[in-house]
N, C-alpha and C positions, 0 to 999 in steps of 0.2 A: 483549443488546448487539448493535445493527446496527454491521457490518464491511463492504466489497466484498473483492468477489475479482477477483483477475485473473488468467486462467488460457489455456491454448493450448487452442483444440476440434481436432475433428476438420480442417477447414478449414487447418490450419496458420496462423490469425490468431488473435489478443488477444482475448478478450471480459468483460464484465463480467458478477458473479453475487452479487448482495445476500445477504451471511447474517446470519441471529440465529444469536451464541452464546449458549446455555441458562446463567441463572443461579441459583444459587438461595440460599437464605437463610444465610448465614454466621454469622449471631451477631451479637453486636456488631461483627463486620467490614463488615457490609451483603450484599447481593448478591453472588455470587463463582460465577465459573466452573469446571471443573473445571482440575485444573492441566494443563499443556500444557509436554512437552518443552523446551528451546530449547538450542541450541549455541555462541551469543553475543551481544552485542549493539554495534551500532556507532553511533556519534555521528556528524552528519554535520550540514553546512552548507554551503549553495549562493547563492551572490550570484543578485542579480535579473536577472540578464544568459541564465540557461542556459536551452538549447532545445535537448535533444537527441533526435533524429531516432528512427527507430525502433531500437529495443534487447532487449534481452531480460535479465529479472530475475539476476544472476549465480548466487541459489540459491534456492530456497523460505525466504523472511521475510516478517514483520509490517513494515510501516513504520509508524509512529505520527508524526503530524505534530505539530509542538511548537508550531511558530514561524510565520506566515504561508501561503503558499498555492500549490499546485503542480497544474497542468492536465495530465492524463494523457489519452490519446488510445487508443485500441484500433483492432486492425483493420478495423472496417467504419465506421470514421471518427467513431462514439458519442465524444463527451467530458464529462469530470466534473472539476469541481475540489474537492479535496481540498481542509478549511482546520483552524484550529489544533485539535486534539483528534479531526480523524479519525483513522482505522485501516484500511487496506487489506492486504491477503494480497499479495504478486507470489508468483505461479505461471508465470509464462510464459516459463519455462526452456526455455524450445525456439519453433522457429516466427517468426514476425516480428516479435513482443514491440509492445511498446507506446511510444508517445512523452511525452514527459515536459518543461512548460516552466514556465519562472517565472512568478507573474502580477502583474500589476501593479508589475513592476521592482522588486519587493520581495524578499530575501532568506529563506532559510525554513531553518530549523533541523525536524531527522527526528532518531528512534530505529529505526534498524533493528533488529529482533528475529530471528537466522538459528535454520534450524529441521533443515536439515540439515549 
């Protein structure tokens, strides 16, 4: 299963790092990862209006996009839009973090997954 990452390099900026997590045959369940820690998970929804500036991730989570579509921005100015059923890492717990805005004036419902 492809994920991004988004993590602080050396540079003290944002960058992105494509991974496959390894799956493997589960049974009748399908395909399955190994299990992976987590410490909570938060609901969240953002009207089509937000544009916020550069930030930095509050902890190491998954965000899983549920609902609509959110343009994220890294340091060296690369951007990606996330849409329903992506999954990106925020790592960029430190550093100048990355920006984050609405797209297309539309509202986007996320699962953040926290890991520490």
């Amino acid at each position: 299963m492809k994920i991004t990452r988004i993590y602080t390099g050396e540079d003290r900026q944002s960058h992105f790092e494509d991974l496959d997590i390894p799956l493997k045959d589960g049974g009748k369940g399908g395909l399955m990862s190994e299990l992976m820690k987590a410490g909570g998970i938060i609901f969240r929804e953002t009207d089509g209006s937000y544009n916020y500036d550069f930030h930095n991730a509050p902890r190491r989570q998954y965000v899983v996009n549920l609902k609509g579509e959110v343009e994220i921005e890294v340091g060296d100015g690369t951007k990606r839009i996330f849409g329903s059923g992506d999954i990106f890492l925020a790592e960029d717990t430190t550093g100048q973090g990355h920006k984050s805005r609405a797209v297309g004036g539309k509202p986007r419902k996320s699962l953040f997954i926290t890991l520490d």
